[in-house]
C-alpha positions as CSV (number, residue, x, y, z in Angstrom):
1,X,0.0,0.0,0.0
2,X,3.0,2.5,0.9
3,X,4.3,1.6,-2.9
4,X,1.3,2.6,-4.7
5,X,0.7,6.0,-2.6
6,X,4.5,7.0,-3.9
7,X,4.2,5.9,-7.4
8,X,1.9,8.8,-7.8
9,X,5.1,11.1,-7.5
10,X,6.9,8.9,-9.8
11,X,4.1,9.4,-12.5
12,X,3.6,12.9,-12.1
13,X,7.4,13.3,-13.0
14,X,7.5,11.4,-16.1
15,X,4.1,13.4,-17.7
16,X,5.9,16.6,-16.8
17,X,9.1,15.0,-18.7
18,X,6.5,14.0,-21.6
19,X,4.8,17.2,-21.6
20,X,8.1,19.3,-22.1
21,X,9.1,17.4,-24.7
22,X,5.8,17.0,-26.6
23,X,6.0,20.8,-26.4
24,X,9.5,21.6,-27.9
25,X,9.1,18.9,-30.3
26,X,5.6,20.8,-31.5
27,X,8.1,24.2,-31.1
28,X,11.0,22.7,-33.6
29,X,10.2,23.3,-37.2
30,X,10.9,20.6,-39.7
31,X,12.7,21.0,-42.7
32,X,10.9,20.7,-45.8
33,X,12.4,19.5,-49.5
34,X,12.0,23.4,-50.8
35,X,14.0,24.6,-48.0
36,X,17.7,24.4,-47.7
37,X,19.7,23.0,-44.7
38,X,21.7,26.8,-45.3
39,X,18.9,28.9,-45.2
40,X,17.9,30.4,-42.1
41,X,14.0,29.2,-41.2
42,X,12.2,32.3,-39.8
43,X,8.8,32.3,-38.9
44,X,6.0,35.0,-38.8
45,X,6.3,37.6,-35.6
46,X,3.0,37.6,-33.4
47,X,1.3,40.9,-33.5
48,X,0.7,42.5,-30.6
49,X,-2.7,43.9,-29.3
50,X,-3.1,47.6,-29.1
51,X,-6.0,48.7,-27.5
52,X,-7.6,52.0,-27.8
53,X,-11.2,53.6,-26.7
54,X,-13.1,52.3,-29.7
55,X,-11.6,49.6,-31.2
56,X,-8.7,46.9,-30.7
57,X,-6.3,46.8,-33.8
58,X,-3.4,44.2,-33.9
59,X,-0.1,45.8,-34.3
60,X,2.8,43.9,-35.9
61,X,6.3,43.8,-33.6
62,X,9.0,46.4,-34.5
63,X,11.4,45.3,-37.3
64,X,14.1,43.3,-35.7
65,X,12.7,42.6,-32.3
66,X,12.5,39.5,-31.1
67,X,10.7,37.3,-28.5
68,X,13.0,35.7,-25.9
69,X,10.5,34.4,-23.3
70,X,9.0,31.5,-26.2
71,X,7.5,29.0,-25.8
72,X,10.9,26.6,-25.1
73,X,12.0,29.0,-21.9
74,X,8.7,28.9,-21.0
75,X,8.2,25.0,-21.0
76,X,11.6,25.0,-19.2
77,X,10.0,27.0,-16.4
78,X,6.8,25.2,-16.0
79,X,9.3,21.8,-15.9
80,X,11.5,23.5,-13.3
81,X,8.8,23.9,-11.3
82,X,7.0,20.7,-11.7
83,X,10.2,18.7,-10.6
84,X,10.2,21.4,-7.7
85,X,6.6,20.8,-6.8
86,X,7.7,16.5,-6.8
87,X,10.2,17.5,-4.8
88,X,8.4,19.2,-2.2
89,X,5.6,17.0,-2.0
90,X,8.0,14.3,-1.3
91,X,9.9,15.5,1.3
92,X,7.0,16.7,3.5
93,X,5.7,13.4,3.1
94,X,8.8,11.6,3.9
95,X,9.2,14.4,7.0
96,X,6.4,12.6,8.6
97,X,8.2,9.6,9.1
98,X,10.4,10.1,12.9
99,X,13.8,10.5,12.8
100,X,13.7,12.0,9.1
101,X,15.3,15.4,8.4
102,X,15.5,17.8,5.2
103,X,19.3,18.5,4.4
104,X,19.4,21.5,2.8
105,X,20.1,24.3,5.1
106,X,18.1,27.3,3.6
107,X,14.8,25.1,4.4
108,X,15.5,24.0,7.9
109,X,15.8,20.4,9.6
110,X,12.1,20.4,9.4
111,X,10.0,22.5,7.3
112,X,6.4,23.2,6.4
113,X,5.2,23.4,3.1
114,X,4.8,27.5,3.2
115,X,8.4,27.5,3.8
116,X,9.6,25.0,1.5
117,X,7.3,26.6,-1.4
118,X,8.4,30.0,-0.4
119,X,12.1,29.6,-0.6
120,X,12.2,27.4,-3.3
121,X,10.1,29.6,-5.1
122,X,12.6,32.4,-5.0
123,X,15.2,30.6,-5.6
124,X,13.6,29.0,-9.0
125,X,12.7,32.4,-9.8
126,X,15.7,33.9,-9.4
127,X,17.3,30.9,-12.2
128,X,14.6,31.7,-14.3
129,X,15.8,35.2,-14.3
130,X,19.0,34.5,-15.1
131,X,18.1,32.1,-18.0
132,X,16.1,34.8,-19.3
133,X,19.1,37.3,-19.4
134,X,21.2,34.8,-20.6
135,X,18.8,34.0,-24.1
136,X,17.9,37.9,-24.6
137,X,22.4,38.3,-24.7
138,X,22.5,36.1,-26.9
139,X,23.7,32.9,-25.6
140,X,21.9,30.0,-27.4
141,X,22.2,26.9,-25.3
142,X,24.0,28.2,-22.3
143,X,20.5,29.3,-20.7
144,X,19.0,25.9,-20.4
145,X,21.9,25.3,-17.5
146,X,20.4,26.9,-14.4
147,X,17.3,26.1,-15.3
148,X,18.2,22.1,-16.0
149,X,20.6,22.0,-12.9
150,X,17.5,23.0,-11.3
151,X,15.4,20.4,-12.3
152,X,18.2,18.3,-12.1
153,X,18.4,18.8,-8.2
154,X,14.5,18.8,-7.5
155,X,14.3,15.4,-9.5
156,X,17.6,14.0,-7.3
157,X,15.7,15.2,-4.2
158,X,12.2,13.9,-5.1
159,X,13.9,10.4,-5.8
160,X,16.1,10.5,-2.8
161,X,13.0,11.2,-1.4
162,X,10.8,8.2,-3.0
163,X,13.7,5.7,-1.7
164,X,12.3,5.5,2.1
């Protein structure tokens, strides 16, 4: 019985693994026969919605801008946080058992889940940030890292967690 109520945390990780990569794979654009392997594919910018006192009209983005918070950053951030949600979820579970601690010292030996949510939550946010600045200077793959070493942790903990 102890099994099945912990496999739940289990599956929960792997759709959120699914879902993120369902999504970039729907994000990556294929390569048709027309279109070179040279030639740079760029789609259509999204207009933007200007609204005024009697009517909305769409207006186009500037020449040369460019959206940096896509929909890739984006599904990075909503994975970040789901391993971070497995991860809390697990350890106030397993904190229920005596003699059972938390280890990382900005949360406490023990704590609740306001706690845990709150300063995880910052600290999440605060990588996010910094993978945001990281893509809009221009640095193509380096901006996954603290967002991945994020998830990376909250998935270690959340099965470290799962093991008792």
């Amino acid at each position: 019985m102890v099994h099945y109520r912990s496999n739940w945390a289990v599956v929960l990780g792997l759709a959120l693994g699914m879902a993120s990569g369902v999504a970039r794979a729907q994000q990556t654009p294929g390569l048709s026969a027309s279109v070179s392997a040279a030639e740079p594919m760029i789609s259509a910018p999204e207009p933007r919605v200007s609204s005024s006192r009697s009517a909305i009209r769409m207006v186009p983005p500037a020449a040369g801008e460019q959206r940096f918070a896509d929909r890739q950053f984006w599904t990075m951030v909503a994975f970040t946080a789901g391993s971070a949600v497995l991860d809390g979820e697990t350890t106030i579970r397993g904190l229920q058992t005596p003699g059972r601690r938390e280890l990382n010292p900005l949360l406490g030996s023990h704590p609740d889940r306001a706690r845990f949510y709150a300063t995880v939550g910052v600290t999440d946010a605060a990588l996010a940030y910094l993978a945001y600045r990281l893509k809009r200077s221009g640095h193509d793959k380096l901006w996954k890292m603290p967002l991945l070493g994020a998830s990376s942790v909250h998935l270690g903990g959340a099965i470290n967690n799962l093991q008792y």
